[in-house]
N, CA and C of each residue as an Amber inpcrd file, in Angstrom:
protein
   420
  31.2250000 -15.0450000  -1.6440000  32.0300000 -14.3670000  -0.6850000
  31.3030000 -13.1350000  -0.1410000  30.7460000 -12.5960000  -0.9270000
  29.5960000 -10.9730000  -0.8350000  28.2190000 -11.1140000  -0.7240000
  27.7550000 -10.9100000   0.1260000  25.8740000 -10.8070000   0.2540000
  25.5120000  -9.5990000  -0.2800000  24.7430000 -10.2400000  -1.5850000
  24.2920000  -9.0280000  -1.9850000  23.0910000  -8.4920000  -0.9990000
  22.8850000  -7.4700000  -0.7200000  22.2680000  -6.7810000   0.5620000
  20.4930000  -6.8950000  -0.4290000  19.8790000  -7.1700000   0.5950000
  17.9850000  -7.1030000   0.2750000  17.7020000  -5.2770000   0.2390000
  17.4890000  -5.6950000  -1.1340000  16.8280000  -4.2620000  -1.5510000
  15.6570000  -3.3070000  -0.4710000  15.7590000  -2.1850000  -0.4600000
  15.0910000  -1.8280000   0.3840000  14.0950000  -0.7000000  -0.8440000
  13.7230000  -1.3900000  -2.0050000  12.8010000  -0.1540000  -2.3040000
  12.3840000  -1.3630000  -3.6480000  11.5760000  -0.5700000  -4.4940000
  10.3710000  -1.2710000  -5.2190000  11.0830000  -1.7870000  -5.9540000
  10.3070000  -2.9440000  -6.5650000  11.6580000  -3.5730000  -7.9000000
  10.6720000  -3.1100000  -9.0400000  11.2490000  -2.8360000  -9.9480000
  11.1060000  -2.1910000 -11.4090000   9.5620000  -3.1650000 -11.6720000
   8.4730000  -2.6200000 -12.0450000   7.5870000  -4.3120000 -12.7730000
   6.7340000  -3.4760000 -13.6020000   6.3590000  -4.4370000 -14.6560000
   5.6740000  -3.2860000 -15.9570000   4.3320000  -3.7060000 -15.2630000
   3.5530000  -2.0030000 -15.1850000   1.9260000  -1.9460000 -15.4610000
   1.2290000  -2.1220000 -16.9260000   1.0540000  -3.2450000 -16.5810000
   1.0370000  -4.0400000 -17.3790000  -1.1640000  -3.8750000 -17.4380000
  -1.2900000  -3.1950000 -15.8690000  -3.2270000  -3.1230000 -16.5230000
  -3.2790000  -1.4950000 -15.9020000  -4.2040000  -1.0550000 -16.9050000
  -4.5770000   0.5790000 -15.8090000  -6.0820000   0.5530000 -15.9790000
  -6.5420000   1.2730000 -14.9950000  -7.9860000   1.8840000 -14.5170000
  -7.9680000   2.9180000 -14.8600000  -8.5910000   3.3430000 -15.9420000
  -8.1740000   5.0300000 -16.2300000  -9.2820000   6.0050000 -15.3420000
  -9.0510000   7.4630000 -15.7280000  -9.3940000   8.0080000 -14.4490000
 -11.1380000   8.2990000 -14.8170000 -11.8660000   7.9150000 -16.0180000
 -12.9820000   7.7560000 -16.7170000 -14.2290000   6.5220000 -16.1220000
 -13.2140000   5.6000000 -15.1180000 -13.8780000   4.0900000 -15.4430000
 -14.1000000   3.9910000 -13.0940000 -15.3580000   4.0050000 -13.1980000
 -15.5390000   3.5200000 -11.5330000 -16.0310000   1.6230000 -11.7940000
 -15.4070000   1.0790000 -11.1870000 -15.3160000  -0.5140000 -11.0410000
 -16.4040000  -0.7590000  -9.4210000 -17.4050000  -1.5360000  -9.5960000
 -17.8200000  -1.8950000  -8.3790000 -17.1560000  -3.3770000  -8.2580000
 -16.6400000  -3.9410000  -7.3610000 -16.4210000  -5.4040000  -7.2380000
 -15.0140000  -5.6500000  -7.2900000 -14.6460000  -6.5640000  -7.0690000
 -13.0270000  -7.1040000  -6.4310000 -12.1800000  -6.9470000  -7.7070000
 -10.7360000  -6.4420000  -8.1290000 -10.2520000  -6.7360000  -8.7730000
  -8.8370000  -7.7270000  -8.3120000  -8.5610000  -8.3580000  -9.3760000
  -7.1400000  -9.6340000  -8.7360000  -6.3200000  -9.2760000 -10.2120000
  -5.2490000  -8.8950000  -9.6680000  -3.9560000  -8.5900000 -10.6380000
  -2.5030000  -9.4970000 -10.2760000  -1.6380000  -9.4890000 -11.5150000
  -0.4790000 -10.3010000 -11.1810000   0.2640000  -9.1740000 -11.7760000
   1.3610000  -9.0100000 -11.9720000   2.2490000  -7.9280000 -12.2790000
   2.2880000  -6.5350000 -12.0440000   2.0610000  -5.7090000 -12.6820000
   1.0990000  -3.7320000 -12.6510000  -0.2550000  -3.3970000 -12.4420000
  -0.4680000  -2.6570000 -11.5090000  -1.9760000  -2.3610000 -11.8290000
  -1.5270000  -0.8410000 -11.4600000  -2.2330000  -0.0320000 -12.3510000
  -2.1430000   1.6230000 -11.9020000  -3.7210000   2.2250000 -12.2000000
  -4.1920000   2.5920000 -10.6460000  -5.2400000   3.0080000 -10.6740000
  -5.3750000   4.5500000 -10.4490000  -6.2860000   5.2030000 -12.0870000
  -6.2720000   6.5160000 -12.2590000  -8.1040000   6.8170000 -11.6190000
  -8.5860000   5.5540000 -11.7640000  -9.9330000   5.5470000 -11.5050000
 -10.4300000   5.4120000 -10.4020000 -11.8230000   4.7610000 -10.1140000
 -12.3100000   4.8330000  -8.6080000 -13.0040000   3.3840000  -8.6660000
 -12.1860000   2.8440000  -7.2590000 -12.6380000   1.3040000  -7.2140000
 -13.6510000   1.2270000  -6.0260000 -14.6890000   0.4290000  -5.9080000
 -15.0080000  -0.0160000  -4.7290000 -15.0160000  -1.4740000  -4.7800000
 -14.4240000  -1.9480000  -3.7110000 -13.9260000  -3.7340000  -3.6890000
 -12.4780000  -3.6770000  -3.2140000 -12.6620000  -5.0750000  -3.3570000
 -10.9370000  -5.6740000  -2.8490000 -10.3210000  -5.6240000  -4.1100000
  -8.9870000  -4.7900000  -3.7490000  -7.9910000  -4.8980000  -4.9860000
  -6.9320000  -5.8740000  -4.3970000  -6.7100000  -7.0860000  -4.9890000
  -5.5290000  -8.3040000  -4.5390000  -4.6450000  -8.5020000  -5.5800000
  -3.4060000  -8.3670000  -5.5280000  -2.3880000  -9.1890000  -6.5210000
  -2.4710000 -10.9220000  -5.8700000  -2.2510000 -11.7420000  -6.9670000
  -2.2520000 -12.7570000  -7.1330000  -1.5460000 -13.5990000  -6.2260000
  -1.8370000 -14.4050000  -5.1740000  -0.5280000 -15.2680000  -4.3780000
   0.3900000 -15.2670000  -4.9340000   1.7800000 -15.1390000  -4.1800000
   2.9550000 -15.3760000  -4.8350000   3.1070000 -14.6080000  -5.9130000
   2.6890000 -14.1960000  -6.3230000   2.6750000 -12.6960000  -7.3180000
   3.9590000 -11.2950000  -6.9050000   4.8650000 -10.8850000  -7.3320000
   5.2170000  -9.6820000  -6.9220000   4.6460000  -8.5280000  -7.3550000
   3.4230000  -8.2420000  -7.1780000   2.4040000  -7.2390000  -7.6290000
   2.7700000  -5.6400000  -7.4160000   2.7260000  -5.1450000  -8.1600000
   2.9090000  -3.8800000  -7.6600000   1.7920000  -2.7930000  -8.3730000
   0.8530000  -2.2550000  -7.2720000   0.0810000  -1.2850000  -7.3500000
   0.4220000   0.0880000  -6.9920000  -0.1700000   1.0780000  -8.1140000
   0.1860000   2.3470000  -8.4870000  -1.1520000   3.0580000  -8.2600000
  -1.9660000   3.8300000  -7.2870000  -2.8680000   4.6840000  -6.8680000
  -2.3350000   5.7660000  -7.4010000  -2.7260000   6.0780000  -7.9900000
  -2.6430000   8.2780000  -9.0660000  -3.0300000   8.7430000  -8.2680000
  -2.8550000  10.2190000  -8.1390000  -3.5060000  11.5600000  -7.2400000
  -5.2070000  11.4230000  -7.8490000  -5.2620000  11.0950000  -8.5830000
  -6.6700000  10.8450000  -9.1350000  -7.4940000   9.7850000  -8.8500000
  -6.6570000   8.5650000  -8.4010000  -7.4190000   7.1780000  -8.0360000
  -7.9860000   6.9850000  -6.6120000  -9.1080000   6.0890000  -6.6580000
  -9.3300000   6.1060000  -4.7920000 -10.0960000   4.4060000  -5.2160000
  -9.6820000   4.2900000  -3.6940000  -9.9800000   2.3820000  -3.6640000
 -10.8940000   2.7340000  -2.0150000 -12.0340000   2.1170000  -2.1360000
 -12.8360000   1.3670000  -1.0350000 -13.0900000   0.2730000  -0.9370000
 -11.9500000  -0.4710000   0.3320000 -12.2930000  -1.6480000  -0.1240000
 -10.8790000  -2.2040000   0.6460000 -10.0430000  -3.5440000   0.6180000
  -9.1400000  -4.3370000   1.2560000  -8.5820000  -4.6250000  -0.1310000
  -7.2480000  -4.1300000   0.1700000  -6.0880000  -4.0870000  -0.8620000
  -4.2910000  -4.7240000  -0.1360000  -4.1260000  -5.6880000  -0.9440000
  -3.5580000  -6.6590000  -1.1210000  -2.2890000  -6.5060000  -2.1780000
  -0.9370000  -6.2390000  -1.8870000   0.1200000  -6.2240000  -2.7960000
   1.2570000  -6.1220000  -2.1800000   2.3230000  -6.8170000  -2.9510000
   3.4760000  -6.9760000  -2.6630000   4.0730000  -5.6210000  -2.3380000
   4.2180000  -4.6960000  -3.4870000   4.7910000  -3.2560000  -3.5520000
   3.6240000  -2.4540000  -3.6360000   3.5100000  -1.3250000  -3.1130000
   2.8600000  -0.3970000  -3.3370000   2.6870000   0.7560000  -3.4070000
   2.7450000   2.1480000  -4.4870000   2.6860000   3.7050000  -4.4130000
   2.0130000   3.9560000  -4.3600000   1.3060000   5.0660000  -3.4330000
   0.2850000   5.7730000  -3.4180000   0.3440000   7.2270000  -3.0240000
  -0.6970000   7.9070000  -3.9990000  -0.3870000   9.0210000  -4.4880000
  -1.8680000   9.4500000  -4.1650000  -2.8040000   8.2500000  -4.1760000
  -4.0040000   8.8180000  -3.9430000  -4.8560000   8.7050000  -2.9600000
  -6.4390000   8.1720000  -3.1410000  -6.8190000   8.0560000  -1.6220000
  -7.0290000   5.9970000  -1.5720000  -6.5840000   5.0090000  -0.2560000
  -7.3620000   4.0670000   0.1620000  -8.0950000   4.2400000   1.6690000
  -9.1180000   3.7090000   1.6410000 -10.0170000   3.7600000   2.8850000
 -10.1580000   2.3090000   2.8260000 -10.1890000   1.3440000   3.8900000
 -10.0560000   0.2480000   3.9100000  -8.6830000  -0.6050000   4.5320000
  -8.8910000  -1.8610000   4.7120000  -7.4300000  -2.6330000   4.7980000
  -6.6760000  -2.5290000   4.1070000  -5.1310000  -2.3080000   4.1720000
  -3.9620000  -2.0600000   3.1570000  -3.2460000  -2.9260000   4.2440000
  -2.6480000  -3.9620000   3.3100000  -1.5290000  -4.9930000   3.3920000
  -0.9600000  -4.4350000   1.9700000   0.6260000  -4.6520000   2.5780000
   1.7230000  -4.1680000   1.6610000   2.9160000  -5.0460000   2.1040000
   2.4300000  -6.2800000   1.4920000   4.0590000  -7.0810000   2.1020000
   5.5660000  -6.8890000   1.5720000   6.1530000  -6.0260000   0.8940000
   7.0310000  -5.5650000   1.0310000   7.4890000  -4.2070000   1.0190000
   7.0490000  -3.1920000   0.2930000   7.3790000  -1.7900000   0.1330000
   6.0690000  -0.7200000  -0.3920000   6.4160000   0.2180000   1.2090000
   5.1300000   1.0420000   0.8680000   5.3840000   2.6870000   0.5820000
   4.9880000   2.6870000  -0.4880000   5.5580000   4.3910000  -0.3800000
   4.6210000   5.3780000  -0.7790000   4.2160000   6.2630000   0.1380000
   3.2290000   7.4220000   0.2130000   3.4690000   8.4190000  -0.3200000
   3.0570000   8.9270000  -1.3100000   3.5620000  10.2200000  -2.0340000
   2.7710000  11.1670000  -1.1540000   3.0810000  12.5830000  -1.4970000
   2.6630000  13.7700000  -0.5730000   1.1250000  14.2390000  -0.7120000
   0.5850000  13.1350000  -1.7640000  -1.5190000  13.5230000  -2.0610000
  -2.4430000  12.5610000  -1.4400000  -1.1840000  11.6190000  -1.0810000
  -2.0120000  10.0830000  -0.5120000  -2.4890000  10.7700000   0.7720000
  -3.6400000   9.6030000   0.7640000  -4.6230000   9.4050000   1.9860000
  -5.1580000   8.1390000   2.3740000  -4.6900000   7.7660000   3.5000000
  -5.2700000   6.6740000   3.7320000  -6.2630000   6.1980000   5.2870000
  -6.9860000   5.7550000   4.8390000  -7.6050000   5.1720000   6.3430000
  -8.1600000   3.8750000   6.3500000  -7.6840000   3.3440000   7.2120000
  -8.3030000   2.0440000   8.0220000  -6.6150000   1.4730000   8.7840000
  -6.8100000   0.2250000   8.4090000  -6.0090000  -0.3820000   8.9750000
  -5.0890000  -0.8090000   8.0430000  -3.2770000  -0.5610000   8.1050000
  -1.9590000  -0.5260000   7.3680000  -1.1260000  -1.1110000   7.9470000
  -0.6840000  -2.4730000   6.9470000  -0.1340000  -3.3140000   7.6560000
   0.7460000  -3.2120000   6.4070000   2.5830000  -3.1170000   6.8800000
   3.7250000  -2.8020000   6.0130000   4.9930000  -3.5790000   6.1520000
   5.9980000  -3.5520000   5.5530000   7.4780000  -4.1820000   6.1740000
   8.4100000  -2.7600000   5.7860000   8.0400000  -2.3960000   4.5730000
   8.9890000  -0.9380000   4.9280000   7.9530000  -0.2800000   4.2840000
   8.6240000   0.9280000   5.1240000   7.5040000   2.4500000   4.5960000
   9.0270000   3.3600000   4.2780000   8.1890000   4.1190000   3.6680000
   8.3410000   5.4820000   2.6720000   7.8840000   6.3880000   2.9470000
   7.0790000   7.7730000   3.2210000   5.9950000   8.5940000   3.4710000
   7.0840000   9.8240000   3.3600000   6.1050000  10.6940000   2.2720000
   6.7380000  11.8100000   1.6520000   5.6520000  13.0240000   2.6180000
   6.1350000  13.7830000   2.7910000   5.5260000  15.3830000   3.5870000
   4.3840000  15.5590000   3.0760000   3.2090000  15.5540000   3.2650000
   1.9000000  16.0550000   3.1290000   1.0230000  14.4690000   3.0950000
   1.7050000  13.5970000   2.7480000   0.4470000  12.2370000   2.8610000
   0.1860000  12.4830000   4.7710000  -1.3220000  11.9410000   4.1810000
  -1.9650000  11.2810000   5.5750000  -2.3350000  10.3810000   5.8070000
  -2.3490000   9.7840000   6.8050000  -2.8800000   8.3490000   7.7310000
  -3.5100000   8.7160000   8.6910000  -5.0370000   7.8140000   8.1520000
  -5.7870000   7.8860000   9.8800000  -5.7410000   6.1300000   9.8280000
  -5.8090000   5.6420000  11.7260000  -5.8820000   4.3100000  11.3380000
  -5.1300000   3.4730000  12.2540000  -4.3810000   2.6650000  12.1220000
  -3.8640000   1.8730000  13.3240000  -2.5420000   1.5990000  12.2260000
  -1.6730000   1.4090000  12.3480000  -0.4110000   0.7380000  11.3430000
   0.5820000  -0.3400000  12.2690000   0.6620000  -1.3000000  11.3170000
   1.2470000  -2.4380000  11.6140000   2.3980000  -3.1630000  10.6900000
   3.2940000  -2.6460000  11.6280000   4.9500000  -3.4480000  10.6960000
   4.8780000  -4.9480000  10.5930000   5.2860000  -4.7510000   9.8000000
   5.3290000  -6.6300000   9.6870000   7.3640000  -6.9880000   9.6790000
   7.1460000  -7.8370000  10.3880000   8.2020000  -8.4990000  10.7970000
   9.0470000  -8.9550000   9.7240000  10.2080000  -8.8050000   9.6540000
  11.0600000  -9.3470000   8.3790000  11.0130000 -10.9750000   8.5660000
  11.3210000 -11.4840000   9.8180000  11.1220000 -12.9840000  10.1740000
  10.1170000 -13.4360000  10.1310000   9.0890000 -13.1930000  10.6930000
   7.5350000 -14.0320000  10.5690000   6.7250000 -12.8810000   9.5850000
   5.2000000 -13.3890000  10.0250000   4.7800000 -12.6940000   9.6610000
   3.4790000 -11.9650000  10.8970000   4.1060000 -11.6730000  11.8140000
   3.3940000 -11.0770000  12.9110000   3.6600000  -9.6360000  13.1380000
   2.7650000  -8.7910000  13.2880000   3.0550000  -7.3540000  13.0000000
   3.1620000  -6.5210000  14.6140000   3.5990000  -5.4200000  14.2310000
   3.9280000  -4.8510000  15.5670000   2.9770000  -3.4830000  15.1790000
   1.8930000  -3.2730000  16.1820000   0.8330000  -2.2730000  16.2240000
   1.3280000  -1.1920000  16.5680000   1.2010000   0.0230000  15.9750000
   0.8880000   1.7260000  16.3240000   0.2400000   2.0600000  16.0380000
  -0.5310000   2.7490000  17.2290000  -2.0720000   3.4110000  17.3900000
  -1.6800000   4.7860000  16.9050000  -1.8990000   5.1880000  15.3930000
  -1.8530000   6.4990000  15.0330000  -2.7020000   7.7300000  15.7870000
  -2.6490000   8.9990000  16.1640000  -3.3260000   9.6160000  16.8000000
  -3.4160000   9.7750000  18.4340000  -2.9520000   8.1080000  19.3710000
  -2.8090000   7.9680000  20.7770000  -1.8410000   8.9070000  21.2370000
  -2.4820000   9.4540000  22.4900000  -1.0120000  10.2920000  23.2510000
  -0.3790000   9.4110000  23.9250000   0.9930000   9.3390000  23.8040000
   1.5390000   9.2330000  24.2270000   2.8130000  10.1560000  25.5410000
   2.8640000   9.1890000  26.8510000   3.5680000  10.2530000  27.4440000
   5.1950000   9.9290000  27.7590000   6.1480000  10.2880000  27.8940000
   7.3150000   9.9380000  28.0490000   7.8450000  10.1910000  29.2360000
   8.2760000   9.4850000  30.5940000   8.9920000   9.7670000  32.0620000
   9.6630000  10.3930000  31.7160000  10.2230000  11.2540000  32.8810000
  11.5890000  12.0970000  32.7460000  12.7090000  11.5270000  33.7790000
């Protein structure tokens, strides 16, 4: 009789792997459940197809490289592609640049974005572009 309404924020999932903030990784990592990175990656970070992955960037962690996850917090720095197919939320230390492709955002007062950002459609999966930084002018 009641639709339960589609959550609009992260679902609970145990980090279940961490990168501590001691350990720099060269090369791709692929996760299924938690990943919380305190460390410094260069490579593609991917959760697993069909995976509800959820990655955790620390004020301490930084990724170079094309990153791939269902949910995602970030607190720290990515430079690179960021796909976030369902929930993205920017804490106020994050930094990001390249290209950000999302279905919902979050963004707390002091994160930054340089870059192009792209919503992704709740129906397909075709995104709708904003040129971060473009002036824009408005008729009167």
């Amino acid at each position: 009789m009641f639709r339960k309404k589609q959550g609009k924020s992260i679902e609970i999932t145990k980090l279940s792997s961490l990168i501590a903030d001691n350990v720099h990784i060269v090369g791709d990592v692929v996760f299924s459940g938690g990943l919380r990175v305190d460390g410094h990656i260069e490579g593609n970070v991917i959760s697993k197809e069909g995976a509800r992955g959820l990655l955790v960037v620390s004020e301490k962690g930084s990724i170079k490289g094309k990153v791939v996850s269902y949910d995602a917090v970030v607190n720290g720095s990515i430079s690179g592609e960021l796909t976030v197919q369902h929930f993205l939320e920017l804490q106020s230390k994050a930094r990001l640049s390249g290209s950000i492709s999302y279905r919902q955002l979050q963004m707390e007062c002091g994160a930054t974005m340089e870059g192009q950002l792209h919503r992704l459609d709740e129906t397909s999966h075709e995104a709708k572009v904003v040129d971060i930084g473009a002036s824009q002018h408005v008729a009167a």
